[in-house]
C-alpha positions as CSV (number, residue, x, y, z in Angstrom):
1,X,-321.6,123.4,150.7
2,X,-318.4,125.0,151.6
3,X,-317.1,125.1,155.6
4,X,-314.9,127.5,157.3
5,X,-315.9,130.6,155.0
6,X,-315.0,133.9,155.9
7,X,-316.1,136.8,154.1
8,X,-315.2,140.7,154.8
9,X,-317.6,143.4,153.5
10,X,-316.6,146.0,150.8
11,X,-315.4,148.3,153.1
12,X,-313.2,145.6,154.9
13,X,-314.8,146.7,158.9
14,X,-317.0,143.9,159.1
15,X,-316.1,140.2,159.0
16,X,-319.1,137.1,158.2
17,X,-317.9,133.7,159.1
18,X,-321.3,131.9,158.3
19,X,-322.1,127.9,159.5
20,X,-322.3,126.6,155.7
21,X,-321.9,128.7,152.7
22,X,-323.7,127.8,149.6
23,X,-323.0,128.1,145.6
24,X,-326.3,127.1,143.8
25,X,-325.9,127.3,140.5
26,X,-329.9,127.3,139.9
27,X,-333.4,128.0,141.6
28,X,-333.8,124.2,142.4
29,X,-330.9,124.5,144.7
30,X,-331.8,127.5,146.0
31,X,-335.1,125.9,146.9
32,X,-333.5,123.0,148.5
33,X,-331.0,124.8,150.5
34,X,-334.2,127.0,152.0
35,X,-336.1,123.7,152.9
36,X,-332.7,122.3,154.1
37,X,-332.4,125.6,156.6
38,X,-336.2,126.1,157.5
39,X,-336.7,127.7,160.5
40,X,-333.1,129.4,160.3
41,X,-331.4,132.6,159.5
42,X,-330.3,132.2,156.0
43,X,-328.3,135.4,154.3
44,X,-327.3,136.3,150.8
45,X,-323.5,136.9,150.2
46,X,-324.7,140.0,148.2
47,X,-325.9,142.1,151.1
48,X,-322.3,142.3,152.5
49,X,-322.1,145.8,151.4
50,X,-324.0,146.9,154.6
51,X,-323.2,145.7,158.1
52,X,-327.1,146.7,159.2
53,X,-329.5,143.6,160.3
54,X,-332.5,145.4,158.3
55,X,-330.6,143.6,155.3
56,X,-332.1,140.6,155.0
């Protein structure tokens, strides 16, 4: 887990500064991290191209 992130999307007008940010290097992590955050709002770094909560 990584603190303190802050992440900008591609076009630099939006700005993420997430709880916890996450590396998994494979789909055990990714499992764990998802029981680890049940019940919360969990995002993928890769949707930072658009600033729209439809992306989940």
């Amino acid at each position: 887990v990584v603190q303190s992130v802050q992440r900008k999307n591609f076009g630099r007008n939006q700005v993420l500064r997430p709880s916890a940010a996450y590396t998994p290097s494979d789909e055990q992590e990714v499992l764990q991290i998802l029981d680890r955050h049940r019940g919360q709002r969990i995002r993928a770094v890769g949707r930072l191209h658009s600033w729209s909560e439809t992306v989940l």
